[in-house]
C-alpha positions as CSV (number, residue, x, y, z in Angstrom):
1,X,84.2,59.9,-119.4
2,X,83.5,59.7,-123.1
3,X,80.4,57.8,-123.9
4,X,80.9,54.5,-126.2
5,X,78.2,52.0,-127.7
6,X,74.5,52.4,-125.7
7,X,73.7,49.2,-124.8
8,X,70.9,49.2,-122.3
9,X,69.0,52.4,-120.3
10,X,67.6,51.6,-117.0
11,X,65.1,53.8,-114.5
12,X,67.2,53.5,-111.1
13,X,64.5,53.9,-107.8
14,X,65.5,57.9,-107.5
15,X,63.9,58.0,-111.0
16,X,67.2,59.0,-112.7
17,X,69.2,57.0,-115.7
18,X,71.7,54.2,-115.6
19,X,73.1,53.6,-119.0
20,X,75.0,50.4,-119.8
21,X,77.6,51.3,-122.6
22,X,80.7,50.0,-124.4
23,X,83.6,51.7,-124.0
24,X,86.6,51.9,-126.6
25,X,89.2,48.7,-126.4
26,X,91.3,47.3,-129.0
27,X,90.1,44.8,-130.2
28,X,90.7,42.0,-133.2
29,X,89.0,44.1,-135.7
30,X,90.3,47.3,-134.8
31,X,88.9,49.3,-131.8
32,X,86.4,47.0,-129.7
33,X,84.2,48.1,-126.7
34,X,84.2,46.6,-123.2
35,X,81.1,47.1,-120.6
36,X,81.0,50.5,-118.2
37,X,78.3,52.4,-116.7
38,X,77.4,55.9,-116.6
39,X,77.3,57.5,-113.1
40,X,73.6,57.8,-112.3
41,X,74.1,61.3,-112.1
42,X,74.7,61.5,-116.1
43,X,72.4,63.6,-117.9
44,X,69.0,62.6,-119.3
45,X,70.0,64.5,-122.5
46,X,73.5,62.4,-122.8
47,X,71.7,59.1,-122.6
48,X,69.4,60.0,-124.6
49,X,71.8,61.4,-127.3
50,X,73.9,57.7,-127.1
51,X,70.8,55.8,-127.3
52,X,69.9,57.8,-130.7
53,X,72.8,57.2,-132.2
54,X,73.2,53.4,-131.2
55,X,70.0,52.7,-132.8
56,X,70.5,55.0,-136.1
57,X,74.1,52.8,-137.3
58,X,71.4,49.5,-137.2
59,X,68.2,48.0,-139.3
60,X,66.7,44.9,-139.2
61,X,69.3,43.2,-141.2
62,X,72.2,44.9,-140.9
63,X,74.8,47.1,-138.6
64,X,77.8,48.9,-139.0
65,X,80.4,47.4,-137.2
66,X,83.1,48.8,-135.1
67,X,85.8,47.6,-137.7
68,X,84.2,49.6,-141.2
69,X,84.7,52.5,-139.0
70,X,87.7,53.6,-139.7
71,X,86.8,53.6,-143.5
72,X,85.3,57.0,-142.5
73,X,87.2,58.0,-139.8
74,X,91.2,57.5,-140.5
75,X,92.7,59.5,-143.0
76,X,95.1,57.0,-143.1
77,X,93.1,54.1,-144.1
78,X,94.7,51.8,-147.3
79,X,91.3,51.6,-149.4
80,X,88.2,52.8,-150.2
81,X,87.7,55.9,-148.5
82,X,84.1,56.6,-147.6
83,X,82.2,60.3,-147.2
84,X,78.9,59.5,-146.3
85,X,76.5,60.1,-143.4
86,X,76.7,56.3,-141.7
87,X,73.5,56.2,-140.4
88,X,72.1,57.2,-144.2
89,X,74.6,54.4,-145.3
90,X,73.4,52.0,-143.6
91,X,69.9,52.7,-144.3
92,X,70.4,52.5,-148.2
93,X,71.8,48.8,-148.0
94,X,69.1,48.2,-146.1
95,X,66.2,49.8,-149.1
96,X,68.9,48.0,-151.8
97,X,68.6,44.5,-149.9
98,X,64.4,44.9,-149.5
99,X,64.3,46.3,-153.4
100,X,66.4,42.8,-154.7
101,X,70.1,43.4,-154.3
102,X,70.7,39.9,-153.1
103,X,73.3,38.2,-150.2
104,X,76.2,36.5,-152.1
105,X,78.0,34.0,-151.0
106,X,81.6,34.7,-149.7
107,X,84.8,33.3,-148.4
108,X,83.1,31.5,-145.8
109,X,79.5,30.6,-144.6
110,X,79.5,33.4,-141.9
111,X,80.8,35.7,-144.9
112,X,78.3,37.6,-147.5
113,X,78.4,40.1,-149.9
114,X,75.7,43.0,-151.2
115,X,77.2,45.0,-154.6
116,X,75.2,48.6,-155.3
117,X,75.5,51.0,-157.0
118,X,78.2,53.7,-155.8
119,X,75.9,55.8,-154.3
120,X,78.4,57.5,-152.2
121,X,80.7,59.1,-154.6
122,X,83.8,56.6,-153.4
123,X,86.8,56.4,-155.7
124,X,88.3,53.3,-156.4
125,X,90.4,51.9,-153.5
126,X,92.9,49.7,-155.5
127,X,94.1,51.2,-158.8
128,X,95.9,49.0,-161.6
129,X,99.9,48.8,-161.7
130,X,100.9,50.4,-165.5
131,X,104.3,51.1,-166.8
132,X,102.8,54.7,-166.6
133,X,102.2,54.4,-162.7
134,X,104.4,51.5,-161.3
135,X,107.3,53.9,-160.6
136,X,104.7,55.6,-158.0
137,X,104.6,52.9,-155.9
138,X,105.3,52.3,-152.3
139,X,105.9,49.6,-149.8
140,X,106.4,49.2,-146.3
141,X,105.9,47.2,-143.3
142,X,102.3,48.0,-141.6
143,X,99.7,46.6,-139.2
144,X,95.9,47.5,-138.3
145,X,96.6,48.0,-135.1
146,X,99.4,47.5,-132.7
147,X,98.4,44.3,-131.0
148,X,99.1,42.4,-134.8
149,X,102.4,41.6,-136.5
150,X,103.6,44.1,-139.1
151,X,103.9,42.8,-142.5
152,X,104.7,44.3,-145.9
153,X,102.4,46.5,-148.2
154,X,102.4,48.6,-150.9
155,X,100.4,51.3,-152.1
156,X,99.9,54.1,-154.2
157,X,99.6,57.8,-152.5
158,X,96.7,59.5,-153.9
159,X,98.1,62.1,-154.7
160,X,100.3,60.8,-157.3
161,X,98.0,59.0,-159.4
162,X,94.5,59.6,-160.7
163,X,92.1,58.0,-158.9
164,X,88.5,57.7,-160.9
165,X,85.3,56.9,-159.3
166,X,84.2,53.6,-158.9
167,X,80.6,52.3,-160.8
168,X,79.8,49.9,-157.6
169,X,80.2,48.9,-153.7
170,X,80.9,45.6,-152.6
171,X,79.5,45.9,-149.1
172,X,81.6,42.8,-147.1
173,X,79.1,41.4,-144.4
174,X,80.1,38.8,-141.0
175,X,77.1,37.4,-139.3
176,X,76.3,38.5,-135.9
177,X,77.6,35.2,-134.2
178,X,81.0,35.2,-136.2
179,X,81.6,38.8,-135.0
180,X,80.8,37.3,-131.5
181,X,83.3,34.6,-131.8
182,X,86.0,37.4,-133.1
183,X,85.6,39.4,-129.7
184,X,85.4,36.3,-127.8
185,X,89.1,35.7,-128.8
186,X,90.1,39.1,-128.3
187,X,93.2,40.0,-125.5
188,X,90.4,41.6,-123.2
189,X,86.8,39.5,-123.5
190,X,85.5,42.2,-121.0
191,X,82.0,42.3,-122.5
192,X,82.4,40.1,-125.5
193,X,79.8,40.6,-127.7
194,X,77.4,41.9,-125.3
195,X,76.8,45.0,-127.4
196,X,76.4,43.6,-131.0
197,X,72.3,44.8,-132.2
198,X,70.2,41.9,-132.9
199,X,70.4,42.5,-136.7
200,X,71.8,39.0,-138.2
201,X,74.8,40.6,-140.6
202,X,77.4,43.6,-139.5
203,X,78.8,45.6,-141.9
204,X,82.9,44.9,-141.9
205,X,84.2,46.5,-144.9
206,X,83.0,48.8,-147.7
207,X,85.0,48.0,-151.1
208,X,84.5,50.7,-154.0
209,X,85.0,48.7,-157.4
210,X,84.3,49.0,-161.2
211,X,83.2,44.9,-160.5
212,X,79.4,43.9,-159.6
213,X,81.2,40.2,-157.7
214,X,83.7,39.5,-155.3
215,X,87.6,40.1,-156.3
216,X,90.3,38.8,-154.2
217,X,91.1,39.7,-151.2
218,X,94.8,40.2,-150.0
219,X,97.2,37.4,-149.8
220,X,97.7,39.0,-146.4
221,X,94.5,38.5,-145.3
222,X,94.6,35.3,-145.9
223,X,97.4,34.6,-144.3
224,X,96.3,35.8,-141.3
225,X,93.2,34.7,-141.2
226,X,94.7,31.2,-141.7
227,X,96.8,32.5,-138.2
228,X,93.6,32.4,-136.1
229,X,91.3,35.2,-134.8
230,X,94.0,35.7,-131.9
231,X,96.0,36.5,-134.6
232,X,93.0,39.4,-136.2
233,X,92.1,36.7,-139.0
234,X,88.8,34.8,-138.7
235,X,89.9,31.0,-138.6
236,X,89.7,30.2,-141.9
237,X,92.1,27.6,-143.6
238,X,94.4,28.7,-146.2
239,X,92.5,27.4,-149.8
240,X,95.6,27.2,-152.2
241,X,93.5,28.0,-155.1
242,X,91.7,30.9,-153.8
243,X,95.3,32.3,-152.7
244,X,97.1,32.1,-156.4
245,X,93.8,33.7,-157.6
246,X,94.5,36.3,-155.0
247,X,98.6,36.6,-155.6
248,X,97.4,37.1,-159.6
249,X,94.9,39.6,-158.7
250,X,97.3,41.7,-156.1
251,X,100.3,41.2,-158.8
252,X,98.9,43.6,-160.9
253,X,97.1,46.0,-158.3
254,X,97.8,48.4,-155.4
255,X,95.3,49.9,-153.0
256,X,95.2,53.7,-152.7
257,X,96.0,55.8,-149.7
258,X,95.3,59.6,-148.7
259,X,97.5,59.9,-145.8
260,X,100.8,58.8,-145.6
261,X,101.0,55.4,-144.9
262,X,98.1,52.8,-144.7
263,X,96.7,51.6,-141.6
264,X,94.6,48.4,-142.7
265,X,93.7,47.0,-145.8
């Protein structure tokens, strides 16, 4: 059985390991963990291994959560793509947030923002729709996972269009206890929030942008998180104002995608 999120090691009487983990689920976000335990005849070396790892994705403020994941790890993710060691990622927001790079306000109150400098090398994840590249685009019906309702996208492939790299990262931050209330209203709740680190904000999304502020996010993401978080939104009412800003904005814009289809936005 494949390890998932170390949550807790404890000395059993025979002096050998228990380890408390979280194992993969899907979740509202994307993948989610629910609570296993190792057999106490796991290896020192495996715990150990888990345990390191756990700890290196988290610093006093901030984690990586589950959901940014897949901003590394699927090829087929509908944005900015990121190549970069994610424990060393997460340890530079932490030395730009202690050198000045402040928390800005977002969406919501449980909802923050840190812009840096693209240290990572990331290319722009939306691209602007031209006369030049508007014949490139292409739409269909997607969903982040197959627990949410499909709904209509387009996107440019990159490899059809020039993709340049972007000047900053928008690094999209929940607080702890929002992220809590998000797997609290997941299908399972099999160890809701039990594993979340003790840092107060987790990493949700990485946005690579030529912008040092906030631009809109999707009229789809709205939308949904209007719906509810049983829906995979966050329970935030629809602001009318904030969603023509966003149709204006998305009018005019397409995010990129490597693989063939995006899975996300």
């Amino acid at each position: 059985m494949a390890l998932g999120r170390l949550t807790q090691i404890s000395r059993l009487p025979n002096n050998r390991l228990e380890a408390v983990y979280l194992r993969p689920v899907h979740g509202l976000r994307g993948p989610r963990f629910a609570v296993g335990i190792t057999s106490p005849r796991a290896r020192n070396i495996s715990v150990a291994a888990a345990a390191a790892k756990a700890m290196s994705l988290t610093t006093k403020t901030f984690f990586l959560d589950s959901f940014a994941l897949r901003q590394w790890d699927d090829p087929n993710y509908g944005g900015t793509r990121v190549s970069y060691d994610k424990a060393a990622f997460v340890q530079r927001i932490q030395e730009e947030f202690d050198k000045g790079s402040p928390l800005v306000d977002g969406y919501a109150p449980f909802c923050k923002h840190v812009f840096v400098p693209n240290f990572v090398g990331a290319k722009l994840g939306a691209l602007s729709i031209t006369d030049a590249n508007r014949a490139k685009l292409q739409s269909g019906y997607t969903k982040r996972r197959p627990e949410e309702l499909a709904v209509l996208t387009r996107w440019f492939s990159a490899t059809d269009v020039e993709v340049p790299e972007a000047k900053f990262l928008d690094i999209i931050l929940y607080s702890r206890e929002q992220l809590i209330k998000e797997y609290e209203a997941m299908p399972t709740k099999a160890g809701a929030g039990e594993g979340l680190p003790d840092a107060p904000w987790g990493i949700i999304s990485v946005k690579a942008q030529d912008e040092p502020f906030e631009t809109p996010m999707q009229p789809i993401t709205m939308l949904r998180n209007a719906l509810g978080r049983e829906e995979g939104g966050s329970g935030v009412a629809l602001d009318r104002e904030a969603y023509e800003k966003s149709v204006a904005y998305w009018e005019t814009h397409a995010t990129i995608v490597e693989g063939a289809r995006p899975n996300g936005e």
